[in-house]
Backbone bond lengths (Angstrom), bond angles and torsions (degrees), N, CA, C in turn:
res aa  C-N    CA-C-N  psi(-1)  N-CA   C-N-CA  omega(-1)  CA-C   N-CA-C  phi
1 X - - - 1.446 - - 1.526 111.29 -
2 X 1.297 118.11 -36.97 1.534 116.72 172.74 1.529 123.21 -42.96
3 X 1.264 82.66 -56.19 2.063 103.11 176.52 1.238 98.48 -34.77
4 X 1.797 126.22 -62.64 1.707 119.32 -142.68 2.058 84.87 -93.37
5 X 0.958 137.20 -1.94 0.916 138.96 -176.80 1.359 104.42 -91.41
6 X 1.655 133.08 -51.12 1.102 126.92 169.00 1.480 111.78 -52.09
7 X 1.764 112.05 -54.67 1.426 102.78 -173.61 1.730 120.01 -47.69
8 X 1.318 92.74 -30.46 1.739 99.10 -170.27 1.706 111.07 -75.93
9 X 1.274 131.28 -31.15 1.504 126.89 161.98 1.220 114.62 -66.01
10 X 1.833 110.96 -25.09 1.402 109.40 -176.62 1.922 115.35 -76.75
11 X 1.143 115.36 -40.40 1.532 131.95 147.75 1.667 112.12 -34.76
12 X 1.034 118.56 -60.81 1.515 137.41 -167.08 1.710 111.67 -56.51
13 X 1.594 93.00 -53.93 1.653 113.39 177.45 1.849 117.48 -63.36
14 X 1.589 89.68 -52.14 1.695 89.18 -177.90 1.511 107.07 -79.53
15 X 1.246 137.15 -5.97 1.264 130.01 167.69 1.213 119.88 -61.80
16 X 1.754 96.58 -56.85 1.626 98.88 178.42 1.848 114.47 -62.41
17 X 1.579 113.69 -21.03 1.334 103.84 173.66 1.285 125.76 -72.73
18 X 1.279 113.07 -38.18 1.432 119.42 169.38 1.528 117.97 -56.09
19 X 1.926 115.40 -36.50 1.390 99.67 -168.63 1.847 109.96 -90.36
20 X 1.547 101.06 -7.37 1.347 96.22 169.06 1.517 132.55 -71.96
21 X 1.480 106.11 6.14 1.506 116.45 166.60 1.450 132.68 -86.37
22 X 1.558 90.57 -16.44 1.696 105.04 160.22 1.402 124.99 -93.32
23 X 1.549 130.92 172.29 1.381 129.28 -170.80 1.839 111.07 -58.72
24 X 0.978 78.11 175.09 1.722 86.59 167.02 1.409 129.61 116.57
25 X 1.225 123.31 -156.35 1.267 122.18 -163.24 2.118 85.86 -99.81
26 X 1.098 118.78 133.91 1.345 138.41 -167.99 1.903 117.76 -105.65
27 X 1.753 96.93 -9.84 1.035 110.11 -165.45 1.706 106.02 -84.10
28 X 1.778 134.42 156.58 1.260 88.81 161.07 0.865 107.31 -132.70
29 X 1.862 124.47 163.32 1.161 143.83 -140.67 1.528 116.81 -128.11
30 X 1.323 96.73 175.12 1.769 91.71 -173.38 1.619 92.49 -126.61
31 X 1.697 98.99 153.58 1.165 126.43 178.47 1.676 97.31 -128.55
32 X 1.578 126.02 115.57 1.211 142.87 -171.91 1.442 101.93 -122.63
33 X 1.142 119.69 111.03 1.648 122.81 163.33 1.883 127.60 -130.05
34 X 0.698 121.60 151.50 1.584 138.51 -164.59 1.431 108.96 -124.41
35 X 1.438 133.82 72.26 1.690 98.04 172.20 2.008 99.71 -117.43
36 X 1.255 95.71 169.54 1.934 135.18 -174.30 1.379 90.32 -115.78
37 X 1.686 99.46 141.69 1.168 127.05 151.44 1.310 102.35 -156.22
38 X 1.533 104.65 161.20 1.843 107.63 -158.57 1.560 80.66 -159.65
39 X 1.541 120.44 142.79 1.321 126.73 -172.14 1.596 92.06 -118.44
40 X 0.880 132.76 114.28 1.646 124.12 173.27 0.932 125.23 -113.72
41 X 1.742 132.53 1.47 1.314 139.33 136.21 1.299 125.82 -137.44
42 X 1.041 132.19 -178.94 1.442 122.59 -176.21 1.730 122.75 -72.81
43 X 1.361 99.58 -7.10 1.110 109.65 164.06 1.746 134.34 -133.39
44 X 1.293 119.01 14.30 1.274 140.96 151.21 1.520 120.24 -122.66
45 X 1.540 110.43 166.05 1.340 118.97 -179.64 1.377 114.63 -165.57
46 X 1.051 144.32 109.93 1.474 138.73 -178.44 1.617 112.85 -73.88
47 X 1.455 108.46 158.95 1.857 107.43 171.50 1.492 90.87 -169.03
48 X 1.549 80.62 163.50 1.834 106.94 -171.36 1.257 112.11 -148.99
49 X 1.368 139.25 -172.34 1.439 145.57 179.03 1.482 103.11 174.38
50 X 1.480 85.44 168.94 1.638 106.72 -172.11 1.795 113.09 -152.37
51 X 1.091 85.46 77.75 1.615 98.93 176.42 1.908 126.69 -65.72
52 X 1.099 111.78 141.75 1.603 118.18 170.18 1.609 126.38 -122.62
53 X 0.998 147.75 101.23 1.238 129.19 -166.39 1.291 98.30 -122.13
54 X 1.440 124.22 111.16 1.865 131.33 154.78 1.058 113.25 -95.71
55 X 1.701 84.60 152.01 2.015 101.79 157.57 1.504 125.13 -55.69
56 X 0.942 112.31 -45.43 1.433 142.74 163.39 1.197 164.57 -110.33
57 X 1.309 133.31 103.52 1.551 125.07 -161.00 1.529 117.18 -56.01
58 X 1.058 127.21 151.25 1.560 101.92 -5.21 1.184 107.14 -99.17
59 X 1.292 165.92 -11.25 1.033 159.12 124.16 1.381 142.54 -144.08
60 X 1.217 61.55 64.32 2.504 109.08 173.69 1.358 105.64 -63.65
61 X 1.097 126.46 142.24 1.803 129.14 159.28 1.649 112.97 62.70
62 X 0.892 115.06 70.26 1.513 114.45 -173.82 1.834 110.83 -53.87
63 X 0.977 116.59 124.14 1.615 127.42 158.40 1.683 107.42 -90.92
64 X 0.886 124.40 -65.49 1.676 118.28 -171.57 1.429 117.19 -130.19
65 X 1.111 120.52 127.59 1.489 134.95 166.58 1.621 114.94 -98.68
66 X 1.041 147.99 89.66 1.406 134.38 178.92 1.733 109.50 -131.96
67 X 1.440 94.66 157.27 1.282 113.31 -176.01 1.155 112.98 -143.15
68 X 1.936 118.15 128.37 1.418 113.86 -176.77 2.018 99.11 -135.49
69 X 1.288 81.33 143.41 1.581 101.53 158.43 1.548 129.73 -135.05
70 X 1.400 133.20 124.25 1.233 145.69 -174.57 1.805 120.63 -151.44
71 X 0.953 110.30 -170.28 1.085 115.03 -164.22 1.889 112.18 -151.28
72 X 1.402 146.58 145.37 1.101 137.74 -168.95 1.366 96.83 -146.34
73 X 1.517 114.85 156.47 1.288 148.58 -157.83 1.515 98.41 -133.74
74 X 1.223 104.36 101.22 1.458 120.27 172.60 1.651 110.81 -84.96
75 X 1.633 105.30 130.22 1.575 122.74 -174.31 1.362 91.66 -93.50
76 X 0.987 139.37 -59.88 1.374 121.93 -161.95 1.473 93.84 -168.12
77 X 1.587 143.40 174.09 0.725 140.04 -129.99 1.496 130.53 -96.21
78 X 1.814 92.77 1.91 1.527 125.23 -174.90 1.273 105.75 -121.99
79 X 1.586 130.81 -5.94 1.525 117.90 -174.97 1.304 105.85 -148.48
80 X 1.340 129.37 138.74 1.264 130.60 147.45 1.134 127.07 -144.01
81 X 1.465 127.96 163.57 1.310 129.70 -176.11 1.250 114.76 -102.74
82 X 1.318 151.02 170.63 1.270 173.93 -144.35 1.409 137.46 -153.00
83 X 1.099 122.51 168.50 1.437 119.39 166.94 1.581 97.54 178.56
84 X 1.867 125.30 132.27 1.242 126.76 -155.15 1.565 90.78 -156.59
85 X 1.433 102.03 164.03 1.671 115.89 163.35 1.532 107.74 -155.10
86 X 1.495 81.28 143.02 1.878 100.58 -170.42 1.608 99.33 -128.01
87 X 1.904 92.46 154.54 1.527 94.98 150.86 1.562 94.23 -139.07
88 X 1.232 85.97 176.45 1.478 122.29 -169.12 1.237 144.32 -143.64
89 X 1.072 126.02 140.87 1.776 126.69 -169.08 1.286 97.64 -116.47
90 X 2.055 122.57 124.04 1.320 89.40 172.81 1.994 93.76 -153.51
91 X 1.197 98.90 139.71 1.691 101.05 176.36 1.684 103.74 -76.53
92 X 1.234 98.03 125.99 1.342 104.19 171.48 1.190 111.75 -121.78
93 X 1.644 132.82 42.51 1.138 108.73 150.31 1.667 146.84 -31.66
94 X 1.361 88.93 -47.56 1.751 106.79 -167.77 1.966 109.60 -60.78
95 X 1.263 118.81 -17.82 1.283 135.45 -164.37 1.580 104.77 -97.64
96 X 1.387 137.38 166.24 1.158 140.38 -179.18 1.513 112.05 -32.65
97 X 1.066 104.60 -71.18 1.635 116.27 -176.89 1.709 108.49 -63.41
98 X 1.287 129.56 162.56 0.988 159.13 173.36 1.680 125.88 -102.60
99 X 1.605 117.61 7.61 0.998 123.62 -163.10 1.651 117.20 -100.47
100 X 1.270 104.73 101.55 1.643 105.31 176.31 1.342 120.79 -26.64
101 X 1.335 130.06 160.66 1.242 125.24 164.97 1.682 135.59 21.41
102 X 1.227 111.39 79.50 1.297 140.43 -137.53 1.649 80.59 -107.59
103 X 1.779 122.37 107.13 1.405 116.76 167.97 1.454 124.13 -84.11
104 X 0.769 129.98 147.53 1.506 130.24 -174.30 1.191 125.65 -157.89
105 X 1.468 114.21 126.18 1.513 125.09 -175.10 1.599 112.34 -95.50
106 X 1.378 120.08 132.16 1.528 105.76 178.38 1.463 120.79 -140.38
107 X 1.188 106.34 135.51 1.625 100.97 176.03 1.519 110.88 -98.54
108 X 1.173 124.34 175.68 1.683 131.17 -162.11 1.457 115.10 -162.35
109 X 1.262 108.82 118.15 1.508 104.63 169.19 1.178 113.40 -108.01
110 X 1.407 153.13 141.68 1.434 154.85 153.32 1.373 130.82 -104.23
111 X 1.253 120.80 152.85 1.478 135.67 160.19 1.482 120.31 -126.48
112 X 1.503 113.14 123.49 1.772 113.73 -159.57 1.505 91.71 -122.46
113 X 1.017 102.07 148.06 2.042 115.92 171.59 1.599 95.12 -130.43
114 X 1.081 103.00 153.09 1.487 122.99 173.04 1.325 108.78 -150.08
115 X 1.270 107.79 126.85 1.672 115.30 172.92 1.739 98.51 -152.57
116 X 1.313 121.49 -171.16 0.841 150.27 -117.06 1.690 119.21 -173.01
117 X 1.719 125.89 105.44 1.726 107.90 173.03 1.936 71.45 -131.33
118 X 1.873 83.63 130.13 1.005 122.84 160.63 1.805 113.05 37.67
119 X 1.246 143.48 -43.70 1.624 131.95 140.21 1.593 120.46 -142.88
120 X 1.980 102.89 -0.82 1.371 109.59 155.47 1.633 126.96 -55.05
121 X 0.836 109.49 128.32 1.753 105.41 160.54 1.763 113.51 -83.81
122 X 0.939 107.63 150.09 1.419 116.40 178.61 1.659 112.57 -145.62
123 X 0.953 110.75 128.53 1.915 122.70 -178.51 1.048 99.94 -127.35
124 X 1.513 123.61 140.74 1.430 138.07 173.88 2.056 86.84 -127.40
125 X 1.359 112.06 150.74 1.161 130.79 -167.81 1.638 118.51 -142.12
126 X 1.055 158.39 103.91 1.476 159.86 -159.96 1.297 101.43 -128.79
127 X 1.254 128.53 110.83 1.481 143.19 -160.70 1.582 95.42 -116.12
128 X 1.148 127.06 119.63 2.007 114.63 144.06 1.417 116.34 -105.05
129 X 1.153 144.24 132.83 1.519 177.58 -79.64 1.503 115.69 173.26
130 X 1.698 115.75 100.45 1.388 97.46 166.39 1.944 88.49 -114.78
131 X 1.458 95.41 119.36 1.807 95.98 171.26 1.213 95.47 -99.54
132 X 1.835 109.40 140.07 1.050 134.19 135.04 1.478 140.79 -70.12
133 X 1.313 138.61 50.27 1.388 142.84 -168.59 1.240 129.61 -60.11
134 X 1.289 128.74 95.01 1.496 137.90 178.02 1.786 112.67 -77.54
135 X 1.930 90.59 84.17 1.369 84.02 167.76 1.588 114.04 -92.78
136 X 1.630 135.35 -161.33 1.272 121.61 -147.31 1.585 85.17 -100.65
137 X 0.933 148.54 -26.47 1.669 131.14 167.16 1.659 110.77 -95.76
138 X 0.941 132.14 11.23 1.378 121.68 -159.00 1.709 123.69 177.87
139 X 1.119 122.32 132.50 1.086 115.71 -178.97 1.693 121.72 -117.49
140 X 1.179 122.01 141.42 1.229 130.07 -149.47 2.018 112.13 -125.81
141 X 1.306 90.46 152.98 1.792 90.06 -157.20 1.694 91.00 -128.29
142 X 1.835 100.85 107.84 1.475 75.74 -167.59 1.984 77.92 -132.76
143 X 1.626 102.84 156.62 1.335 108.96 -173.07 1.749 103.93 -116.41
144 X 1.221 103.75 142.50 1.450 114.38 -173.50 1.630 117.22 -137.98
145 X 1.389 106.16 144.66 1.368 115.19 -179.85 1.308 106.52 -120.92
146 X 1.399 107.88 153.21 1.875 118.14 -144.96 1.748 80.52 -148.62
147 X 1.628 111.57 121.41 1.541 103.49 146.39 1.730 103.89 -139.63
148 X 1.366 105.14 147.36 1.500 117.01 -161.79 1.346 103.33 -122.01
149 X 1.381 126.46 123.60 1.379 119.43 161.48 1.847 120.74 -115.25
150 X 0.719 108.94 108.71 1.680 126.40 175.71 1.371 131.47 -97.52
151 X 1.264 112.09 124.32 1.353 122.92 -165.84 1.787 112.77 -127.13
152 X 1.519 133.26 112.53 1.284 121.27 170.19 1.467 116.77 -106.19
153 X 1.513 121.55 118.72 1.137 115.25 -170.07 1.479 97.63 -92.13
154 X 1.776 120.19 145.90 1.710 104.52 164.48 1.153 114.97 -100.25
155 X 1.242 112.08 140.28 1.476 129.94 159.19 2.024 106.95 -61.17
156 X 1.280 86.99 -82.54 2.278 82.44 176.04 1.602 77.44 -147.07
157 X 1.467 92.32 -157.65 1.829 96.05 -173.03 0.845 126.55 -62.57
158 X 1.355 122.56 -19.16 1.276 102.91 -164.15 1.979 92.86 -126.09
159 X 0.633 128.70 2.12 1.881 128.11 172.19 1.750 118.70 -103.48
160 X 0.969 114.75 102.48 1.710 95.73 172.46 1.447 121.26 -123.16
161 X 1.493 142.96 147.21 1.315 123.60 165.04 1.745 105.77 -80.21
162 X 1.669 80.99 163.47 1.815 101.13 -174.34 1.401 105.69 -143.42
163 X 1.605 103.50 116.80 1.715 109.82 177.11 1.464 88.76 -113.91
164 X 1.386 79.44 175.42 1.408 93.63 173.41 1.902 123.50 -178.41
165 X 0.867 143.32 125.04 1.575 135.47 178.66 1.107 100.46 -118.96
166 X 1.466 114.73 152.03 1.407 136.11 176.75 1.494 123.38 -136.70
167 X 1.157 140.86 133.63 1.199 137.04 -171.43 1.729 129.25 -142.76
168 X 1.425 113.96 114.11 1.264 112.62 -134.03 2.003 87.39 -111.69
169 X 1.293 128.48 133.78 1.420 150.81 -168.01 1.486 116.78 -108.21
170 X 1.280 149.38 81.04 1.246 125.94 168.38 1.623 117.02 -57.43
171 X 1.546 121.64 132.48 1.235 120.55 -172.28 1.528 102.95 -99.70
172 X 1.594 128.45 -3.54 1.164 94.86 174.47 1.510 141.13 -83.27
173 X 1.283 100.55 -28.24 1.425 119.48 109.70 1.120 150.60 -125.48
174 X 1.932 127.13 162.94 1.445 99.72 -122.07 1.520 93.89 -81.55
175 X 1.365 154.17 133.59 1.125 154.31 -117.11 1.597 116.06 -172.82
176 X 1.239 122.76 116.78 1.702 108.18 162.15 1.415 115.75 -83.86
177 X 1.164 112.45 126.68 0.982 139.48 -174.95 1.874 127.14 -76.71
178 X 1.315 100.95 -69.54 1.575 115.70 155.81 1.836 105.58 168.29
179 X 1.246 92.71 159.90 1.254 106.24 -179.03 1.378 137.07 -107.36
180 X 1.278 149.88 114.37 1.690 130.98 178.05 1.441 121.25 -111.40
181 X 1.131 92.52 116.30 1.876 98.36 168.04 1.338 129.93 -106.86
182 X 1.467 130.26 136.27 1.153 120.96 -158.47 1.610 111.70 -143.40
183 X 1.115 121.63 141.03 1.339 126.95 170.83 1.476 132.90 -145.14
184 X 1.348 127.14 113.60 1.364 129.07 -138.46 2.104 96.45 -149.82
185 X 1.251 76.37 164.62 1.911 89.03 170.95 1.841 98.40 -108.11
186 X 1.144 110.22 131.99 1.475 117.31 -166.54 2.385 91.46 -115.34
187 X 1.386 110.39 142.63 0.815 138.24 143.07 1.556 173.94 -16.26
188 X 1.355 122.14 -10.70 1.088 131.66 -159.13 1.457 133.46 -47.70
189 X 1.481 126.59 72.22 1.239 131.51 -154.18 1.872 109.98 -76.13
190 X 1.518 95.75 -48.69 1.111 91.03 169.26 1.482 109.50 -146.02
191 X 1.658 113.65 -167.53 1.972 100.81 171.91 1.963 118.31 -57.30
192 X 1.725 89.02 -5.39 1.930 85.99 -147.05 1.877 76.68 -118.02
193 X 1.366 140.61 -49.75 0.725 132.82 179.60 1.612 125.72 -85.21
194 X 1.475 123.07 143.83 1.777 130.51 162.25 1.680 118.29 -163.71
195 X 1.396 102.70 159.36 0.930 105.77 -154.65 1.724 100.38 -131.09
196 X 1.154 125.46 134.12 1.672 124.12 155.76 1.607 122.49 -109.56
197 X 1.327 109.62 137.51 1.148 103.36 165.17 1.857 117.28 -140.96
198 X 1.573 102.51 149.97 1.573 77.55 -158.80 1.927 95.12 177.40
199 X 1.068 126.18 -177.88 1.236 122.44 -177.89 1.812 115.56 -102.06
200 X 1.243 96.64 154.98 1.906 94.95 -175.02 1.182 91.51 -141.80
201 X 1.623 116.31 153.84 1.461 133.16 176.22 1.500 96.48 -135.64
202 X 1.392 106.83 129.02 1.198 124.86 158.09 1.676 141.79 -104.30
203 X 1.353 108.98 84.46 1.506 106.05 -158.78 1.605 106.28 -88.65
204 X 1.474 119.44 136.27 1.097 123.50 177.25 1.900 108.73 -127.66
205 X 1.275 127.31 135.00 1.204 131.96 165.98 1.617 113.49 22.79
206 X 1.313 103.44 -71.44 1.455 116.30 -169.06 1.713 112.96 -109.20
207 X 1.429 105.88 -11.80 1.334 99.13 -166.01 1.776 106.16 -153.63
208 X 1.255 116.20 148.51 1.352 136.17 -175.31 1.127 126.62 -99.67
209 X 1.497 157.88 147.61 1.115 128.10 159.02 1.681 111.69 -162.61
210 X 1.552 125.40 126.02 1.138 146.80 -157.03 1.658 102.93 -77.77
211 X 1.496 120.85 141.60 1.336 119.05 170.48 1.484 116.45 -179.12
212 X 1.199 79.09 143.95 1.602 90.41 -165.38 1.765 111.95 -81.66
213 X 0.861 114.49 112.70 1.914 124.65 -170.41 1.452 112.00 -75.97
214 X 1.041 115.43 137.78 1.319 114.20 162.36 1.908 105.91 -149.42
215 X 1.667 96.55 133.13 1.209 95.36 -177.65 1.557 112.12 -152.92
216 X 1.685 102.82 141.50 1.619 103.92 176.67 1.318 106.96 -134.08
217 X 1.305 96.63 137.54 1.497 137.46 -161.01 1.563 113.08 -99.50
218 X 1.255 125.66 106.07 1.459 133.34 170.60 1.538 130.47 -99.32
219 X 1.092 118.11 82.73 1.338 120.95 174.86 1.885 131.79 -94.68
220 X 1.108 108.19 131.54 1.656 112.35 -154.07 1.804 91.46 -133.38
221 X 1.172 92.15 160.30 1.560 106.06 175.87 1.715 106.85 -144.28
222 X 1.153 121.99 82.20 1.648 130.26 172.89 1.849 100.10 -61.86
223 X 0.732 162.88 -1.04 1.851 166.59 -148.95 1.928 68.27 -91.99
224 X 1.715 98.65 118.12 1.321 98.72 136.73 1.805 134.54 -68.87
225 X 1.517 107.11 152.15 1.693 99.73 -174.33 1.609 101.69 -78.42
226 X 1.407 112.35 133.95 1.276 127.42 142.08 1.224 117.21 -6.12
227 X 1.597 137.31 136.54 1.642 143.42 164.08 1.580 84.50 -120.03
């Protein structure tokens, strides 16, 4: 376990050296998240989260506040689709506008795959985005495409690594948006509880920004057992 643990600070370290040669915010920051999922029949399941993203540790200068709740419709035992709504608090300096605390209402549709090579897990994720943005004269309707690829390698039962890239599209026009990549040592406390922790980069158009993640993961299964 040491070995994939060394490799993984060793990944962690030269990333952040390499991305500190480009612009941006230099400071580093935290990424705090919380999400639920609850399976309550064999073919539905609800989930939620509660995200934090700062400029600064530990959680100095707020960049994002958001909150989502939805629910998914499982196809079969590797895929399902979704549908969720969030809001959000979010400083957008770094983006065209200059306008503090930018409110925003959002709806979300998804499509999730889950498979599996040989004891990796692998998730592919396809998100669409209609944001509602309440800036201070005007409000704005902007549509976004989200695809996520996730990978947990295990260490033994209870240690695993967790990558992951994400890549975010404005569709109104067709637009990059921003990107997150992440790589962390993840947790396994129990079947219902886990935890990652690990580094994330957030690159946007004009600006970058380093942070240290931490996240716990709640998974539940309400499905009464079979007689």
């Amino acid at each position: 376990m040491k070995k994939y643990i060394f490799i993984l600070v060793a990944i962690i370290f030269n990333q952040i050296q390499l991305e500190a040669q480009s612009t941006g915010e230099q400071e580093l920051g935290s990424w705090y998240e919380i999400t639920l999922s609850n399976r309550i029949s064999d073919k539905y399941s609800v989930f939620g989260s509660l995200t934090s993203w700062n400029y600064e540790l530990p959680a100095e200068r707020s960049h994002l506040l958001l909150a989502i709740v939805g629910a998914k419709y499982h196809l079969n035992t590797k895929t399902s689709i979704g549908i969720g709504y969030a809001y959000g608090d979010i400083d957008s300096f770094f983006e065209i506008n200059d306008t503090p605390h930018t409110k925003e209402h959002r709806i979300l549709e998804q499509l999730v795959f889950n498979h599996k090579l040989n004891s990796i897990k692998l998730s592919q994720r396809f998100r669409l985005e209609q944001r509602f943005l309440e800036y201070e004269t005007e409000t704005i309707l902007k549509h976004r495409l989200r695809y996520r690829f996730k990978s947990k390698i295990p260490i033994n039962d209870t240690f695993y690594v967790s990558i992951y890239d994400e890549i975010h599209f404005y569709l109104n026009e067709f637009d990059f948006q921003q990107n997150r990549i992440f790589s962390g040592l993840g947790v396994n406390f129990n079947k219902n509880i886990k935890a990652e922790f690990g580094y994330a980069r957030h690159s946007f158009k004009t600006k970058s920004y380093n942070r240290l993640s931490i996240q716990l993961n709640l998974k539940f299964d309400s499905r009464k057992e079979k007689t």
